[in-house]
Legacy VTK file of the C-alpha trace (Angstrom):
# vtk DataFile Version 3.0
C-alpha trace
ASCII
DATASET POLYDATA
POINTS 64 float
39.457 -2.941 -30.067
35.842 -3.982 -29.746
34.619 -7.543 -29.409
33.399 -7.406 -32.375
36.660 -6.728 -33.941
38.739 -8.800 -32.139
36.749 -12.023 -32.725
37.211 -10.838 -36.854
41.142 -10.347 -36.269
41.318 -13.861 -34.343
39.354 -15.698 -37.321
41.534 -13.759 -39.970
44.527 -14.968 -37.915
42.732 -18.646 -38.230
42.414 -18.671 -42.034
45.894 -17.209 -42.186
47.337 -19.905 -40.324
45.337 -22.983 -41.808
46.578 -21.453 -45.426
50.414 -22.887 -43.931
48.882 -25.951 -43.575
50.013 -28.710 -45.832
46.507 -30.246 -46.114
44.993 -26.879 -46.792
47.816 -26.421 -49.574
47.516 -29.081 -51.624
43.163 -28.290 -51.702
43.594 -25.325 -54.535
40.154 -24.755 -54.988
39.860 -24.102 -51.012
42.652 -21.603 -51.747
41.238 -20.067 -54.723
37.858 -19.207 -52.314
40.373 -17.756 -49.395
41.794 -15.656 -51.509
40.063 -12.791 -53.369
40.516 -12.076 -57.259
42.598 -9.128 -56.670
44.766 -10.719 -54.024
48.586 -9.900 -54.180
51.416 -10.590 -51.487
54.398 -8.386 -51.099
57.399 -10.686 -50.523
60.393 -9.824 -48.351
62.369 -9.486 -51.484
60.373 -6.778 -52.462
58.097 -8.981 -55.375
54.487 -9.197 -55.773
52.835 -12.062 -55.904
49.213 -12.148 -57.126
46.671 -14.794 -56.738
46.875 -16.810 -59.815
51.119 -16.814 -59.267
50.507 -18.284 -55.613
48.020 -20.864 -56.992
50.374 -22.091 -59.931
53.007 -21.802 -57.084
51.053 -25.015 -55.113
50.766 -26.598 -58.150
54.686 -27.475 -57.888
55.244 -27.380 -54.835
56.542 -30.578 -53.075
54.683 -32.311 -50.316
56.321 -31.827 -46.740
LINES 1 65
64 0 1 2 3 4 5 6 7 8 9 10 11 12 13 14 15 16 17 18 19 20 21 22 23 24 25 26 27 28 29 30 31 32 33 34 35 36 37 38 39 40 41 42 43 44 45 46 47 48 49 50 51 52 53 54 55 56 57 58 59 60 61 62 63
């Protein structure tokens, strides 16, 4: 890879890993702007989850 696109893959990696971040969680409109309007996950189980399921998803979800 080229400089260039290793210093994209290592601030990816960044916004990937502040998203686990309990702080970063619990801010939805900072999550809404991460994540783009088509957004979807694919789950281990198989499911998809799209952006406005993972948002109403932090909604609920219980401080750690």
């Amino acid at each position: 890879m080229s400089e260039a696109s290793d210093s994209i893959a290592q601030q990816l990696r960044k916004l990937e890993e502040d998203l686990l971040q309990p702080s970063m969680r619990r801010s939805l409109d900072t999550v809404a702007s991460l994540l783009t309007d088509d957004f979807c996950e694919f789950g281990s189980s198989g499911r998809i989850f799209r952006k406005e399921e993972i948002i109403a998803a932090l909604r609920t979800e219980p401080p750690r």
